[in-house]
C-alpha positions as CSV (number, residue, x, y, z in Angstrom):
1,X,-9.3,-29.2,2.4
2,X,-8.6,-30.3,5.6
3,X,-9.4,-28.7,9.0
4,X,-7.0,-28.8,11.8
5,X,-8.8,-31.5,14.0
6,X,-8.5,-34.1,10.3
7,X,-12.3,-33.2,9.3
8,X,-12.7,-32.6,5.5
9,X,-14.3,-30.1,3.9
10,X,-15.4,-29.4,-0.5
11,X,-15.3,-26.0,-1.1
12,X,-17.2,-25.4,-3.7
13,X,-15.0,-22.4,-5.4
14,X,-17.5,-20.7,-8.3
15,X,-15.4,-18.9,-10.9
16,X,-17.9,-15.4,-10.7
17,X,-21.1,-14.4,-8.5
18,X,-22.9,-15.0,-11.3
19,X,-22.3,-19.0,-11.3
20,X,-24.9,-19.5,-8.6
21,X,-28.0,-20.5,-11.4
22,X,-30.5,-23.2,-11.0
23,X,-27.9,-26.3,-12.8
24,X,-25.1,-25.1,-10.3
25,X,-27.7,-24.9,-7.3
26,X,-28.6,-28.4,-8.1
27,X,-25.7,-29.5,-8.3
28,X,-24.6,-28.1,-4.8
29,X,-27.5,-30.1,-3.4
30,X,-25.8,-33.7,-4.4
31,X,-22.4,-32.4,-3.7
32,X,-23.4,-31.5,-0.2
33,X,-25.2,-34.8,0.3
34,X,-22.3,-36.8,-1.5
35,X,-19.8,-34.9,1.2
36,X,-22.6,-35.4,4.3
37,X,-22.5,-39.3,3.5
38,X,-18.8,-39.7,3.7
39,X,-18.6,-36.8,6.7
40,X,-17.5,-34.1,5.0
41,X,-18.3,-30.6,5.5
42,X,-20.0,-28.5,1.8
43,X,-19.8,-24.8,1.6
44,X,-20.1,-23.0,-1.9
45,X,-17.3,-20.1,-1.3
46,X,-17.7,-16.8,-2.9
47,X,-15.4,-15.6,-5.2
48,X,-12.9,-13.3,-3.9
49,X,-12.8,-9.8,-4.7
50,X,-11.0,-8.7,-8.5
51,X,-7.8,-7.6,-6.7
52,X,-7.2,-10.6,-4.3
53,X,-7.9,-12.3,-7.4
54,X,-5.2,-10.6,-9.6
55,X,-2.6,-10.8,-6.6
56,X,-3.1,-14.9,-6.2
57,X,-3.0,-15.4,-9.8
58,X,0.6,-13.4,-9.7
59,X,1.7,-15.5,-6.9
60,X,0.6,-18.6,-8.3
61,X,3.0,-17.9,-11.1
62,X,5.9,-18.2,-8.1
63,X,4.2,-21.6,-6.4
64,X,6.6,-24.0,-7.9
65,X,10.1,-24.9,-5.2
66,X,12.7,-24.2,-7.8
67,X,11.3,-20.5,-6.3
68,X,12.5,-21.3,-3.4
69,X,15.9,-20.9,-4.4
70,X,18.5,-21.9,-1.9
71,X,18.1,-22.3,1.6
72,X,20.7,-19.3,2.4
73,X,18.4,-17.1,0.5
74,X,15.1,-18.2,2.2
75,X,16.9,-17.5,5.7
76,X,17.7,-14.9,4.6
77,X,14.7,-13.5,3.3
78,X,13.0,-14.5,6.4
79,X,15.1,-12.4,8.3
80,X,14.7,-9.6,6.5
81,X,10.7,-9.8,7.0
82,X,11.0,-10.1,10.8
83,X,10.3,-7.0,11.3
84,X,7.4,-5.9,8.6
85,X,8.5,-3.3,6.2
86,X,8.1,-2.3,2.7
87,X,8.2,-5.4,-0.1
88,X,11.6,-3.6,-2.4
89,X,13.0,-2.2,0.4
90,X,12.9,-6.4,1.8
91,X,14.5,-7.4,-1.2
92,X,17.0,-4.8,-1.8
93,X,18.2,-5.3,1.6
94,X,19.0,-9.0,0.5
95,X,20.7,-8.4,-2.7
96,X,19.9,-7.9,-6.3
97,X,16.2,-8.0,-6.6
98,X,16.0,-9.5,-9.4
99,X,17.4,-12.8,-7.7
100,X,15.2,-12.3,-4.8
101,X,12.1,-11.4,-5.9
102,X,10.9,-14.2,-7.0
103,X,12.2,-16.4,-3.8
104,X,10.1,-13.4,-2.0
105,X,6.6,-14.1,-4.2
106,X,6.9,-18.2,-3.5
107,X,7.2,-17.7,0.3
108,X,4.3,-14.9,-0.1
109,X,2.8,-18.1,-1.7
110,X,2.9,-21.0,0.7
111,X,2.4,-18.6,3.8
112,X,6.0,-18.3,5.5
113,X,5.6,-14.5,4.9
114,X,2.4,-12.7,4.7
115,X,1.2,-9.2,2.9
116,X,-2.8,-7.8,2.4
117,X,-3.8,-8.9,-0.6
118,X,-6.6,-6.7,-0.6
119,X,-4.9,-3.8,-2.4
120,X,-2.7,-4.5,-5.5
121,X,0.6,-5.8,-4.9
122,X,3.7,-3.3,-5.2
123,X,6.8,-2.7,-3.9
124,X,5.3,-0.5,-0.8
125,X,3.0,-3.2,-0.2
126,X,3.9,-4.4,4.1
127,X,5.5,-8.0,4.1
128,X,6.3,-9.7,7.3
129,X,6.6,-13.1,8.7
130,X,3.0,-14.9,10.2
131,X,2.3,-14.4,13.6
132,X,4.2,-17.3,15.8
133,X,7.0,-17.7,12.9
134,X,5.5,-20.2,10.5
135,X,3.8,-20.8,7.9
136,X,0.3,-18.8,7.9
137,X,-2.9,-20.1,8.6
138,X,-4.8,-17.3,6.8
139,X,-8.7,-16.3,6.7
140,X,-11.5,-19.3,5.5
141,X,-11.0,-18.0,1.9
142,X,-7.0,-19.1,2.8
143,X,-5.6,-15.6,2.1
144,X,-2.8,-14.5,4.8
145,X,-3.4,-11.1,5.6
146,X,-0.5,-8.9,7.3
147,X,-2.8,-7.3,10.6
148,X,-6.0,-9.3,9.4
149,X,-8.0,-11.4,11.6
């Protein structure tokens, strides 16, 4: 990753808490002497919690830009987010969900409209555009979070 002022960093992204044994521990050691030698930042992340978890790996499955569907529909769906409200209610106000939906869960995605991710994803769940307009810049873990920090 890359950090606003061009520094890199390795995050070091363990698959469950319980990845952190002696081998892995080691191995952090080099990799954060590899990354200090070519001035890069280490940091072993921990894993984020079982329903963040669940909600990226759903929007994952929306990353790709045939999501993005046409740029009407992204204006579109941008404007209906302006002001945050409900995720269905968003969509219906659109057109036929179905269509929508998916152009919804890609710019969820790559940050030009942000939910919590913290609870399971549904169609109450608050979706809005990032603060400032564009595309989010999200916590260190790289989650957007509508009224996080």
């Amino acid at each position: 990753a890359r950090y606003a002022d061009g520094t890199g960093l390795f995050a070091d992204c363990p698959s469950g808490p319980a990845s952190g044994g002696a081998r892995a521990q080691r191995a952090g050691v080099v990799l954060e002497a590899a990354c200090a030698r070519v001035g890069w930042a280490y940091r072993r992340l921990e894993p984020p919690p079982a329903v963040v978890a669940g909600n990226l790996r759903w929007l994952a499955g929306y990353r790709h830009p045939r999501y993005r569907r046409t740029p009407g529909l992204q204006a579109a769906v941008a404007e209906a987010f302006a002001v945050p409200r409900p995720l269905f209610e968003g969509a219906a106000s659109v057109g036929d969900p179905l269509q929508v939906l998916p152009a919804i869960y890609h710019a969820l995605w790559s940050g030009q409209l942000v939910t919590g991710l913290d609870e399971p994803l549904h169609g109450g769940s608050l979706v809005g555009v990032p603060a400032g307009g564009g595309p989010g810049r999200g916590s260190e873990a790289g989650i957007d979070m509508l009224g996080g920090e």
